[in-house]
C-alpha positions as CSV (number, residue, x, y, z in Angstrom):
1,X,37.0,2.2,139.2
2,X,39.5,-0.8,139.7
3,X,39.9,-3.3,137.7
4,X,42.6,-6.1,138.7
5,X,43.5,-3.3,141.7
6,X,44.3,-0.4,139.0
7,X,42.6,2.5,138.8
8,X,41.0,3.0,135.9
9,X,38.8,6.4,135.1
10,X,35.2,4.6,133.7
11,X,35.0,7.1,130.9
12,X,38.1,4.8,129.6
13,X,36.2,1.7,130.0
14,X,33.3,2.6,128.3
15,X,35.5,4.1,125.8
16,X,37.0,0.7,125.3
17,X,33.7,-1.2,125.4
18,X,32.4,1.2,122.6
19,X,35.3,0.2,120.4
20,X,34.9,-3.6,121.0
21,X,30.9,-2.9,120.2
22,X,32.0,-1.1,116.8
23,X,34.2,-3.4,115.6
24,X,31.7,-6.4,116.5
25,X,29.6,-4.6,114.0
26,X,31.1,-4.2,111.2
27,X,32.0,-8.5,111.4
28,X,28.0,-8.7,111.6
29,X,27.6,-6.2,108.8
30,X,30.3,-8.1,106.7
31,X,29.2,-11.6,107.5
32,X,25.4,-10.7,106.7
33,X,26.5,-8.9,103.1
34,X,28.7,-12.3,102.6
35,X,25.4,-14.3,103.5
36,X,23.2,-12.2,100.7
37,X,25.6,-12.8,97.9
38,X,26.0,-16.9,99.0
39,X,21.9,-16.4,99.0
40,X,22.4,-15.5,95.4
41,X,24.5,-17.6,94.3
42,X,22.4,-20.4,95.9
43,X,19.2,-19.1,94.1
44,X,21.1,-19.4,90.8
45,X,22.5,-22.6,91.2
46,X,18.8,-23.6,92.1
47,X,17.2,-22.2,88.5
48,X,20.2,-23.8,86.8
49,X,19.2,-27.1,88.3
50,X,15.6,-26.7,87.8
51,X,16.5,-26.5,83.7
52,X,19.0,-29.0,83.7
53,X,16.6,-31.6,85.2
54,X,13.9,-30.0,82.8
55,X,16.5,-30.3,80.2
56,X,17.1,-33.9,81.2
57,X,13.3,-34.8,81.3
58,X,12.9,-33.6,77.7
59,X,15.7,-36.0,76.3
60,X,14.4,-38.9,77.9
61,X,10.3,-38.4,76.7
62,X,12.0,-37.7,73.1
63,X,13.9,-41.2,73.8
64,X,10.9,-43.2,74.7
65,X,9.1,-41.5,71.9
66,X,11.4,-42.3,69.0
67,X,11.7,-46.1,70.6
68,X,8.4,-46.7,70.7
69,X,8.1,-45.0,66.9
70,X,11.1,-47.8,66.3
71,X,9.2,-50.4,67.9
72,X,5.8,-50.0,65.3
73,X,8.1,-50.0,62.1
């Protein structure tokens, strides 16, 4: 086969190709195991936030309760 007028044999080429395809996957493997654990940490960040605004929704019903108890006296 020539390629750029050399003579390459194809078993070389496809040889080559192979490699490129290899290596391609692996960078998909690792970028989709980096994408799970950024999934998890999302999720987390997600339950923390869901308690803190809980959290936050607490202290301000016991506010209005102990002003409006302060407000009868």
């Amino acid at each position: 086969m020539l390629v750029f007028g050399i003579d390459i044999p194809l078993v070389e080429i496809i040889f080559a190709l192979a490699i490129i395809l290899v290596i391609l996957m692996i960078e998909a493997i690792v970028i989709i195991a980096m994408m799970a654990a950024q999934l998890q940490k999302t999720k987390k960040i997600d339950e923390l936030t869901l308690k803190l605004s809980d959290t936050i929704l607490a202290i301000k019903k016991a506010e209005i309760e102990e002003l409006d108890r302060l407000k009868k006296k």
